[in-house]
C-alpha positions, 0 to 999 in steps of 0.5 A, spaced: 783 192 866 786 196 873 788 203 872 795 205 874 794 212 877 794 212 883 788 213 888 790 222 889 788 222 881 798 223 879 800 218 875 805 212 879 813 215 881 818 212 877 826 212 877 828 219 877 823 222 881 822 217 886 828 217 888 829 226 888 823 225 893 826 220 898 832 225 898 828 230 900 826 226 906 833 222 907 838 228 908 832 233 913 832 226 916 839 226 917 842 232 919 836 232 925 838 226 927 845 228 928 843 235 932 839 230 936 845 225 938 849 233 939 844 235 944 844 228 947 851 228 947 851 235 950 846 234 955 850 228 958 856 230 958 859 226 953 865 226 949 862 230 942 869 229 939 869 221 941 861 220 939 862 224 932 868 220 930 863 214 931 858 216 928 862 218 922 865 210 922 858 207 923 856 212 917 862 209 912 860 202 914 853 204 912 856 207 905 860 202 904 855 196 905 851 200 899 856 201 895 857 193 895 850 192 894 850 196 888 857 193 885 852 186 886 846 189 882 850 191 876 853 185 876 848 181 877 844 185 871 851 185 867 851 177 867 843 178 865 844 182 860 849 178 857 846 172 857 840 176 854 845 176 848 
């Protein structure tokens, strides 16, 4: 039988704690790379006003599209649950 540990000797992540250990990555991540667009924008002299209102676009379209994905998954793990019935 295969062991599920992995190879440091920890047992597998799993749900809430796989997820908590990629916003641990996900939002240091961000914001540098918010800081590295101002500097950018500084050093070229862009319009900061006009590149911050795009990336708050870009950033909404980005939720949105996850918030459907998700709508999608729930309702598809609705039906399925459903149909277990």
């Amino acid at each position: 039988m295969a062991s599920t540990s992995q190879p440091d000797g920890s047992q597998p992540r799993h749900g809430r704690a796989k997820a908590a250990g990629s916003v641990r990555w996900v939002l240091p991540a961000a914001l540098a790379a918010l800081l590295a667009i101002a500097w950018l924008a500084r050093g070229l002299d862009l319009d900061v006003d006009k590149l911050v209102g795009f990336l708050t676009d870009s950033a909404l379209f980005v939720v949105g599209i996850a918030a459907a994905a998700a709508l999608a998954g729930g309702a598809l793990r609705a039906v399925r649950r459903r149909r277990q019935r």
